[in-house]
N, C-alpha and C positions, 0 to 999 in steps of 0.2 A: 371441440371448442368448449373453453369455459362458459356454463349454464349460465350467469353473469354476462359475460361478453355478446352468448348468445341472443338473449333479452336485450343489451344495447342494440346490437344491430339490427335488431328486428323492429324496436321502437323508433330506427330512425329508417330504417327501408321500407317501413309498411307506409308510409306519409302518403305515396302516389294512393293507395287506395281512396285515400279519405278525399284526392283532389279529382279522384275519376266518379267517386259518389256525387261531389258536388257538379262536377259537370256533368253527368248525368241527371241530376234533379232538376236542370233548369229546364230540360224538356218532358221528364217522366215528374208525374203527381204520384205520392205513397210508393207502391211497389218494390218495398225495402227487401221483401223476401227472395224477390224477383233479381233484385241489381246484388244482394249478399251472394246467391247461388252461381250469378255470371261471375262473378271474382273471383269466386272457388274452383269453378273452371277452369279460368283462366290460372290463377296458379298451382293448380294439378296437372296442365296438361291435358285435361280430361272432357270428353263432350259431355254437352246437354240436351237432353230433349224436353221441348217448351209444350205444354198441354193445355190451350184454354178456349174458350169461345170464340168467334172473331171481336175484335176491335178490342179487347185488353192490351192492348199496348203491347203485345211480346214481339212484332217486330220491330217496332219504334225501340224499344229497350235492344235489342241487337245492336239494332245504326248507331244509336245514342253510345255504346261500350265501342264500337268499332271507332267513331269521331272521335272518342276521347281518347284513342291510344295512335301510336306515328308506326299504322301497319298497314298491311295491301288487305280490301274488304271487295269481296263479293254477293252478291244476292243473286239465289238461284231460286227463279219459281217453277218448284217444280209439279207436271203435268203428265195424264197419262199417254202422251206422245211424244214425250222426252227419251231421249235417245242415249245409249252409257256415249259416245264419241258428243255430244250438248253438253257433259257435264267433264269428260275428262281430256277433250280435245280429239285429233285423229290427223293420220298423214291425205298429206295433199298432193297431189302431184302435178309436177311443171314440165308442160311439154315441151317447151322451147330450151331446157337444159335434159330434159329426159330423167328425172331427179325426184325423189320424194320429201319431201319436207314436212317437220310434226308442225302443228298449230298444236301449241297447247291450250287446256279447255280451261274455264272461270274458277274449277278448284283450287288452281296454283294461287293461292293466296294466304295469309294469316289466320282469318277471322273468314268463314264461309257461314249465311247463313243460308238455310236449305228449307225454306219457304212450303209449308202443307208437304211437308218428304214422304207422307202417306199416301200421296198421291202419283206417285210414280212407281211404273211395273217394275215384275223383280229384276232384270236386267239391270236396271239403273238402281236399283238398292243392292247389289250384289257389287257392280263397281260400287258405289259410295265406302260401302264394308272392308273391300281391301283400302281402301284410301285412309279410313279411321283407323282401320290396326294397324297396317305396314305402315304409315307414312309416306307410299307410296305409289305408283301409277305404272300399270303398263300400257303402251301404246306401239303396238306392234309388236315387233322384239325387241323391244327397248323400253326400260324402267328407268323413271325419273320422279326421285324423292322430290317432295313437296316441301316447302318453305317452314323453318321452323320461325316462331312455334306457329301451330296448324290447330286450327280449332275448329270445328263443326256443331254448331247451334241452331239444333233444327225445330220447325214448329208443326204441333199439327191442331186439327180440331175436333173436340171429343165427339160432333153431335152431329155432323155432316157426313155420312159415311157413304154415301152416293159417288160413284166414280171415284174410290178408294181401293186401295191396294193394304191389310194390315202388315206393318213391320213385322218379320219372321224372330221371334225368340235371341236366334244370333247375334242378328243386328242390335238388337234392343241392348243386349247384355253388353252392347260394346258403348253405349253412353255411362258416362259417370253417375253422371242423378238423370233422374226426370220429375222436373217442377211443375208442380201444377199451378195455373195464373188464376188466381180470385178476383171476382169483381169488386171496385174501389167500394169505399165506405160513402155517406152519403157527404161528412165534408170533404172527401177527397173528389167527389163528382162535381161538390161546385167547384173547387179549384180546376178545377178539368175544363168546366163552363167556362172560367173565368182566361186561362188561361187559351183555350184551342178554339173557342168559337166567334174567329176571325178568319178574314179569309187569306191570310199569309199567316199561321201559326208560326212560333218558334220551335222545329224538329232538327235541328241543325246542333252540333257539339264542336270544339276545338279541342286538339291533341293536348293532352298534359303530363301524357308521361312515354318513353318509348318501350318497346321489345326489350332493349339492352335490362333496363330497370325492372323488368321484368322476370326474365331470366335470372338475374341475380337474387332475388326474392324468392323464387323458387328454388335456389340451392339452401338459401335457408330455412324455409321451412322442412327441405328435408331432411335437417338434424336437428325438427325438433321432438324432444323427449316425449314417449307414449310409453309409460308406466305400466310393467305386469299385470296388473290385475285389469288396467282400461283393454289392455290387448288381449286380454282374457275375455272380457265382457262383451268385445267388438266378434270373437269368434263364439260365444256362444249365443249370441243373437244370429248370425247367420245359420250353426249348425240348428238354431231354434225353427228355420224354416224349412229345414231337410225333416227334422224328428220332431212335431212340435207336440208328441204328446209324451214327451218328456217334462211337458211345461203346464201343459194342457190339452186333457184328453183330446177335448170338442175340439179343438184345430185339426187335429187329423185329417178330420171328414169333410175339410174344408180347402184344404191343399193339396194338389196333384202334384208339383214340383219345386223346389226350394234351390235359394239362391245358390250358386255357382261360387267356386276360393277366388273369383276374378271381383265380387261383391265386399269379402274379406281385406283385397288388397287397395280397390276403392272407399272402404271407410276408412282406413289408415292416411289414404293420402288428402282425403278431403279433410277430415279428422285436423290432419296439420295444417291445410290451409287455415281453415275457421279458427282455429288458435293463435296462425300469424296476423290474420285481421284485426282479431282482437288484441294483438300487443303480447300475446304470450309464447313463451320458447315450452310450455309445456302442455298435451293436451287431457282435457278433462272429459269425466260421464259424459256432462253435458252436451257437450261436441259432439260426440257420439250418437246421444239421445236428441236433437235438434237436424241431424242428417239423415236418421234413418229412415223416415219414409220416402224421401227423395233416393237414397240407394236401394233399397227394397221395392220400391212399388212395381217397379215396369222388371221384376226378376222373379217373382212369385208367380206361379202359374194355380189358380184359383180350379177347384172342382168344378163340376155338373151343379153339383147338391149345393155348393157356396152359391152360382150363380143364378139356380132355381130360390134361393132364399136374400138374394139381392145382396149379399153380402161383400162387401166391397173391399179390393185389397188394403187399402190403411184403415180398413176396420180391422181385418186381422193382424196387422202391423200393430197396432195400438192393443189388440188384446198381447200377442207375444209379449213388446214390451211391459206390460204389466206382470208379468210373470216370471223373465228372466229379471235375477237380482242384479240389483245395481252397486260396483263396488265402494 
């Protein structure tokens, strides 16, 4: 498609964006980083995993993107006696036909969110894992894809770790980004006052735009333009967390394991989301350098010696990018 053509269509398909931002601000106060990251999701195809305190808003921000779109939503709180047939269904059988019959489980939907997902044993994070990569579900001998598009937006919390299970490596690498949720500013708390401390708040959203409009959005950004040299930039920040004393020495001794080519193919596709948002058919550094701690954080495996010196993975993120050049 003409690069022309391609920027018209883009400045007239990205509109749903700006009408699911406003619907979602009637119930979320600030949290622009929070609602940018679920739209990048949402048009990559790609999951998220939501990292913050309690009461930051990251499930209310879930509901809020689920109301505003005309798709099947589920909420799974998940618990350490959560069972894989609770989350992906199981056959039942009828005696009076002598017959088995599937129920299927609360996965079957659009938009899953998967409520504290750290808190469920590996069973149940082993089923979740085939359901994010394949798209799909066994239940007996019988597999049955899940509804497209299929999204898993899951939360956990950094500081609670009692009666937790840590997400295995695997799993982690199979999210797009993972966000971390900041506590609001102090005028975003009063609006917070102002707005929620009633005893009927407004948490509720109406659909503004569908799946179908969605999908079409997502063909387009994936022909838009990423430039030699950005796709250059994009792979030597990842190979920068395989070798990083190519960059700098002191990282070495600070990194045990660097991101995975599934990290490389995730910055490409968010890369072109965040350029479709913004209205553009081409994407830039910045794009780039504005994603990468959310694709990098939770794919770094930090040393002994990194976490004896409290050194935290977007501190290392932030040194790399300092040091790989920018094209």
């Amino acid at each position: 498609m003409d690069p022309q053509e391609l920027q018209q269509q883009i400045s007239v398909s990205s509109q749903w964006a700006d009408s699911v931002r406003t619907e979602m601000g009637r119930v979320l106060v600030g949290q622009t980083n929070l609602v940018n990251k679920l739209l990048i999701g949402l048009l990559s195809n790609g999951h998220i995993l939501l990292e913050g305190v309690p009461g930051l808003a990251k499930t209310l921000a879930v509901k809020a993107l689920a109301g505003s779109l005309r798709a099947d939503f589920a909420r799974i709180q998940f618990t350490p006696d959560l069972l894989p047939a609770d989350l992906l269904g199981t056959m039942i059988y009828h005696p009076e036909k002598q017959t088995f019959a599937t129920k299927l489980g609360p996965i079957f939907a659009n938009l899953i969110l998967a409520d504290e997902v750290n808190r469920a044993p590996a069973k149940v994070q082993s089923a979740l894992l085939e359901a994010m990569q394949e798209k799909q579900v066994t239940i007996g001998d019988q597999t049955y894809p899940l509804p497209a598009p299929f999204l898993v937006l899951a939360t956990q919390n950094p500081i609670d770790q009692e009666g937790t299970y840590s997400l295995p490596e695997a799993q982690l690498d199979r999210f797009l980004l993972k966000v971390t949720v900041d506590y609001p500013t102090r005028g975003q708390e009063l609006d917070i006052l102002d707005r929620m401390a009633t005893s009927a708040p407004n948490e509720t959203t109406v659909p503004v735009t569908s799946t179908e409009a969605i999908a079409e959005s997502r063909k387009l950004a994936d022909q838009i333009y990423i430039d030699p040299a950005v796709r250059g930039y994009i792979v030597d920040l990842v190979q920068g967390t395989r070798k990083p004393e190519d960059y700098d020495v002191s990282l070495k001794k600070l990194i045990m394991a660097g991101a995975s080519p599934r990290a490389t193919i995730n910055f490409a596709r968010a890369a072109r989301a965040n350029a479709f948002l913004s209205g553009r058919a081409f994407v830039t550094p910045a794009d780039v350098k504005e994603l990468a701690p959310e694709i990098l954080r939770h794919r770094i495996l930090l040393t002994y010696e990194a976490e004896a010196e409290n050194v935290t993975t977007d501190e290392v993120i932030a040194r790399l990018m300092g040091r790989v050049p920018v094209p």
